[in-house]
C-alpha positions in Angstrom: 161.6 64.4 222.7 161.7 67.2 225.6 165.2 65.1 227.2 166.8 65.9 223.7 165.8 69.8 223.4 167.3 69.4 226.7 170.5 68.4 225.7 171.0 70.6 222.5 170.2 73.5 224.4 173.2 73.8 225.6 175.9 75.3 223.7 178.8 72.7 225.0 176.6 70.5 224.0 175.8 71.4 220.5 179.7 71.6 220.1 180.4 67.8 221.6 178.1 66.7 218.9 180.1 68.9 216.0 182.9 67.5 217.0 181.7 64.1 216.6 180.2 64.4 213.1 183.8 63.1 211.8 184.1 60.4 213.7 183.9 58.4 216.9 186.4 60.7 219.6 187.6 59.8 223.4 186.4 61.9 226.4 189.9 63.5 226.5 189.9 64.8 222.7 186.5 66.0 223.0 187.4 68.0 226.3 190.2 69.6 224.5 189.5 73.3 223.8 187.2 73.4 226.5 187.9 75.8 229.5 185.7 73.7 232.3 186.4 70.8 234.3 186.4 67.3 233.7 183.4 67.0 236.4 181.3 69.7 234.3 182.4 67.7 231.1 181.1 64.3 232.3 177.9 66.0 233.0 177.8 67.3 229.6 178.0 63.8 227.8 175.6 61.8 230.6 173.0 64.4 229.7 174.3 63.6 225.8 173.8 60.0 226.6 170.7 60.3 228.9 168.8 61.7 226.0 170.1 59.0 223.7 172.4 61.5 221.5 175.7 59.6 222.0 176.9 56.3 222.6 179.9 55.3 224.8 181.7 52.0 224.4 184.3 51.0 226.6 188.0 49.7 225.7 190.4 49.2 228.4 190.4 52.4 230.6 189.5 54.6 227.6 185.2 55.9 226.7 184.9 56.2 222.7 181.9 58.8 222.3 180.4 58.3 218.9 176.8 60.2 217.8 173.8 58.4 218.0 172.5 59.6 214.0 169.1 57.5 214.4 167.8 59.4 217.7 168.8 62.5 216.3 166.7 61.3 213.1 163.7 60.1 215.0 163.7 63.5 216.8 163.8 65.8 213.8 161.4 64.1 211.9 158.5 63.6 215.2 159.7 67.6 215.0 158.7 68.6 211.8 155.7 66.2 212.0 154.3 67.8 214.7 155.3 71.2 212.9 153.2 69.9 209.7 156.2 69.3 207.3 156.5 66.1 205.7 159.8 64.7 204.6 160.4 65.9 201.7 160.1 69.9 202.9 156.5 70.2 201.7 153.5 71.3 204.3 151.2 69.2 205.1 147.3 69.6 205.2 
């Protein structure tokens, strides 16, 4: 869980991952609009990958980045376990 705190702490981050929420994107689209380099991007979806947040697939010479919605899920609700909320908003104990 720490590896995906990780990731979203980061405000490039956060912003790959909005950008996604429509649809599956290539590494160039996603860079657009960001003022860093291509090096600092890469970094910025390996640590997206590395914590399981994206996926990559491969076609030709071109990465498709798509979100990974089932880590994200498991993460939020080990979260709220831990902070005593059940699923359906209500405390538990």
């Amino acid at each position: 869980m720490n590896i995906v705190f990780e990731a979203l702490a980061h405000p490039t981050r956060r912003e790959i991952l909005e950008r996604l929420k429509s649809g599956s994107k290539t590494a160039g689209e996603l860079a657009d609009g960001f003022d860093v380099s291509k090096p600092t991007m890469s970094g910025h979806f390996a640590k997206l990958k590395e914590a399981g947040l994206i996926q990559a697939d491969q076609k030709g010479a071109t990465i498709f980045y798509s979100l990974n919605l089932s880590t994200l899920e498991e993460v939020l609700l080990g979260f709220m376990g831990r902070m005593g909320v059940e699923r359906d908003g209500k405390e538990e104990g």
